[in-house]
C-alpha positions, 0 to 999 in steps of 0.5 A: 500430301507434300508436292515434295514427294513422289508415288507414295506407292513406289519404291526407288533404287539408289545408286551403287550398292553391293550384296555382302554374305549376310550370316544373319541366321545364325541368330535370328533362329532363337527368341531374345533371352534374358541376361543372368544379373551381372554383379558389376555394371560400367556405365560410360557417362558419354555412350551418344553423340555430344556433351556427356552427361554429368554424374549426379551420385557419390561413391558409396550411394545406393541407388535402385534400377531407373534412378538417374545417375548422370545428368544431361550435359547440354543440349545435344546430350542425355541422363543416364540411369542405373540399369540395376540396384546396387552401390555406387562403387567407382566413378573414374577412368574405365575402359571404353568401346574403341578401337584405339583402347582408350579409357573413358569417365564412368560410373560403375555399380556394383549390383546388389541383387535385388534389382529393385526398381524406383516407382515409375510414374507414366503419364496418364494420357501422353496425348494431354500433354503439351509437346515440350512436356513429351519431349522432355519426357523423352529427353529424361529417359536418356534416349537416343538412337539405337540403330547409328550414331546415337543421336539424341532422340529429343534433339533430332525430334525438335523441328525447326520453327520454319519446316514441317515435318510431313514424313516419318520414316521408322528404319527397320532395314537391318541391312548390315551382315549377320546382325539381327537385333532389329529383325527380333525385335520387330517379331516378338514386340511388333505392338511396342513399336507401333504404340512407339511410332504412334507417340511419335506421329502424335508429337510431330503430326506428319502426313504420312508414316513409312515403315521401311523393312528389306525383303530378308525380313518376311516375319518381321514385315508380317508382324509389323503389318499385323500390329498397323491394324487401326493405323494409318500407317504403310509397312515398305518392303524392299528388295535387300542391298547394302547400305539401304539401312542409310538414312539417305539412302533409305529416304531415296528408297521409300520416297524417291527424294534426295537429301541435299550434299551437306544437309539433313533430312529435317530440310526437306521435311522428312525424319527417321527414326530406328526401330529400336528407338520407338520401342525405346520411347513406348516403353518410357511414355507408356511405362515410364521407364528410362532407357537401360537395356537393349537387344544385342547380337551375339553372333559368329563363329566363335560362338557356340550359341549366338542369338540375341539378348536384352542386355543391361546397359554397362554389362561387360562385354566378357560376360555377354559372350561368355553367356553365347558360348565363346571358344576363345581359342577360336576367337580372331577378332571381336567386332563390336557392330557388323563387319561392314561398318563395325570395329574391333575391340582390343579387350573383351573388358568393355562395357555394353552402350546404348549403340552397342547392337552386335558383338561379332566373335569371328574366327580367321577363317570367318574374316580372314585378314584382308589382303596387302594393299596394293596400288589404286589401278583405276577400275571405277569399281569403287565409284559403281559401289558408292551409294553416296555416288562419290568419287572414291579413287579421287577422295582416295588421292586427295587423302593421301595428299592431305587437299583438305580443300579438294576433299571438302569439294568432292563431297567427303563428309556425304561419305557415310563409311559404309565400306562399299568401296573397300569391298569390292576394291581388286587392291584391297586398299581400305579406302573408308579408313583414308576417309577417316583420318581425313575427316578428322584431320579437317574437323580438327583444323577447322576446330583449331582455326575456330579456336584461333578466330576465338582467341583473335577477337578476344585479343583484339576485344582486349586491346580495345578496352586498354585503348579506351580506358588509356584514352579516358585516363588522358582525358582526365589527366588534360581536365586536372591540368586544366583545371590546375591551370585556371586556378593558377590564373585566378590566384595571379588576377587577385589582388595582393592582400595588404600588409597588416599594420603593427597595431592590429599585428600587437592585437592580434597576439594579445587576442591570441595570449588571452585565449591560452590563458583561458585554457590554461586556467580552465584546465588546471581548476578542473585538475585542483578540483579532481586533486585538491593539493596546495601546489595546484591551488597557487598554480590556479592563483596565478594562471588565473591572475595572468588571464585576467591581466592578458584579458584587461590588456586585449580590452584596452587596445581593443579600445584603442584600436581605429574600427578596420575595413571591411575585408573579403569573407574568404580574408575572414575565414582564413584568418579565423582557422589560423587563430583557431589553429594557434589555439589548439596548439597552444591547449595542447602544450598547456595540457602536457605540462599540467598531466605532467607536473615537474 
């Protein structure tokens, strides 16, 4: 055992808290049921935190229920797969689960009825497998977490090389108000999630497991107790408070350990886990199927049959609550989540996702709407509330003042917008949305000055590269001068050639006049014999007279001529390409005139 944690045995308070109406038996009375086949699924390509998957089918592509459809973007990202068989009909712009309305990338299906599923290949023993070919598994799946922010599964369950994880906490907490999806599904597939918490304690190899459920819960609590038989896990039962469904807060409970201000669980050895995930995973290691549906709740007021339903991923939410009964001249606001933490949706036209766990239909007289807010009068209830023991009335100024600095300082993004504080603030003032905005703010400047930085090293790294490759063109710049200038110098330091005298000048051009004539002669008996004609015969006369007189005049003075001195082999060479050149010349305009007789 870790000397990290305290009494196994005991269980901890944490700080603040409250005790909201909790609503949960209007659905937790019924068994989970099954969806009517929608005939149209959308399916958002980004339904987790990170990347969002890249699609990997065209428009008018038949796929079938499991096929993988969009493929993970990265590392903290994960596929998607078709919950049905059908057609791929659109891939675009759909509405998406926000408050703000906005659309998002998606896929959408239309079903084809058949329902008809791609072979499924499980492993035979999961055991046998080597741990990155387990998470890869997991990974392939499309899993990510179920019960929060939808982290992937795969990413959070990749230890880090320096720290063991020797505790693995399963979060069955459920604390939040009239949701019931977790508390159903821990009754009726207590075996599925322990086969799931058993896969994952083979992957990571903790000392201890910790299955943490409030005491609102006693069938789930049996029921998981029930299916521990053989295992060497402890089922935690705690008195019930919000938010002890936290990750934090839910650690400090079981094991009386704090995660540090800014850090993870993963830094003091311990993981989470939902519930939900864990069946998620024993239904893709033990049956190979990816994740394409859920257990949803569908409760409030509104509805005259609420409960919860293992809902396809992509299903409109419409039709969710059409299937529970929606009176929707009753109907004030849906909320997709509970009413602590949840949001309001602005059309029923959105599609299920992954963290999709509730649908509130609520009436007004259910959730009346809150309050005018008034002006902060400094009772403290706020900081009482905070299960993260923040200072909220101080987070609260600093937010309206924009102290980016102050916020950070106080430990903002400890805050987990549980809405503790705006519940039982006497000014109804919404503190968790101030907190927010101000998130954002500051994840956006940080993320505007990352992105100044960027462009300030590549700047400066561009600047560079001109100076070098300026300084490396005057560096061979200065080497051509220089090399000019000593040519010019060596050229000055010869000494003068001497003049040639007019009896090797009258050679010269006798040696000149001799080579002409043999050319010309040559050429113009190649022309008489492709044209025997009696003018070219006389031309052949007398070019060849002319070459044998030019010859007999260059052997002559060549007799004549004194031997010469010896000259330098570059005067030789030099004076051989001048003749050669005059020679040329000379073919060439004897050439013209014998193509072209006059």
């Amino acid at each position: 055992m870790s000397a990290v944690l305290k009494d196994p045995m005991k269980i901890w308070d944490i700080p603040g808290g409250i005790h909201p109406a909790e609503h949960k038996d209007l659905s937790n009375r019924t068994p989970i049921q099954a969806l009517p086949l929608p005939k149209r699924l959308v399916l958002p390509l980004g339904q987790h935190i990170g990347a969002a998957a890249e699609p990997c089918v065209t428009v008018g592509q038949r796929v079938r229920k499991g096929e993988k459809i969009a493929e993970a973007n990265g590392f903290v990202s994960v596929p998607l797969h078709a919950p049905t068989s059908g057609t791929i009909a659109c891939i675009g712009e759909q509405p998406y689960p926000h408050a703000s309305g906005m659309l998002a990338p998606a896929i959408v299906i239309d079903s084809d009825g058949l329902d008809e599923w791609l072979p499924l290949t499980p492993p035979a023993d999961y055991r046998s497998l080597e741990p990155g070919e387990l998470l890869t598994l997991i990974r392939e799946a499309g899993i990510n977490g179920l019960g929060g922010a939808g982290f992937p599964t795969a990413v959070k369950l990749t230890a880090r090389p320096t720290q063991k994880i020797h505790t693995l906490i399963i979060n069955g907490t459920e604390c939040e108000p009239y949701i019931t999806a977790d508390d159903v599904l821990m009754r009726e597939r207590a075996a599925e999630l322990v086969a799931g918490i058993a896969v994952l304690a083979h992957l990571i190899q903790p000392e201890q497991v910790l299955i943490g459920i409030e005491d609102n819960k006693p069938e789930a609590a049996a029921a998981v107790q029930a299916a521990c038989t053989g295992h060497d896990f402890q089922v935690r039962v705690f008195p019930t408070k919000y938010p002890s469904g936290g990750e934090k807060q839910l650690i400090q409970i079981l094991t009386g350990v704090e995660v540090p201000s800014g850090g993870l669980p993963a830094d003091i050895g311990i993981l989470c886990q939902n519930v939900g995930t864990c069946v998620a995973i024993h239904d893709a290691v033990l049956l190979g199927k990816p994740l394409i549906s859920r257990i949803t709740t569908l409760t409030g007021a509104a509805l005259a049959r609420p409960g919860n339903v293992e809902a396809l991923i992509g299903t409109p939410v419409r039709e969710l609550l059409a299937f529970a009964g929606l009176d929707q001249g009753r109907l004030n606001r849906l909320i997709m989540g509970g009413p602590m933490m949840g949001f309001t949706l602005p059309s029923l036209d959105v599609p299920l996702i992954k963290t999709s766990n509730c649908l509130l239909a609520s009436t007004a007289e259910e959730l009346p709407a809150p309050a005018p807010a008034m002006p902060c009068i400094r009772c403290g209830e706020c900081a009482e509330a905070c299960p993260a023991s923040l200072l909220p009335q101080q987070l609260h100024f600093f937010a309206l003042g924009q102290e980016h600095e102050q916020l950070k300082a106080h430990n903002l993004f400890d805050c987990i917008e549980c809405g503790a504080c705006a519940y039982v603030c006497p000014s109804s003032i919404p503190l968790v949305q101030y907190y927010r905005v101000a998130k954002a703010e500051i994840r956006e400047l940080e993320q505007k000055q990352l992105k100044a930085e960027h462009s300030k090293q590549r700047f400066e790294q561009r600047q560079e590269r001109l100076r070098r490759a300026e300084e490396q063109k005057e560096a061979e710049r200065k080497a051509r001068a220089e090399k000019a200038a000593r040519a010019k110098a060596a050229q000055a330091e010869a000494p003068p050639a001497a003049a040639a005298s007019p009896a090797d000048e009258a050679l010269k051009k006798l040696k000149i006049e001799a080579s002409m004539a043999q050319v010309a002669l040559k050429k113009a008996e190649k022309q008489l014999a492709a044209h025997d004609t009696a003018e070219l015969q006389a031309q052949v006369a007398e070019l060849r007279r002319a070459a044998e007189a030019a010859q007999q005049a260059l052997a002559e003075a060549q007799a004549a001529a004194p031997a010469p001195a010896p000259k330098a082999a570059g005067d030789e060479a030099l004076k051989k390409a001048k003749i050669e050149a005059a020679m040329l010349k000379a073919q060439l305009r004897k050439l013209e005139k014998l193509d072209s007789p006059d």
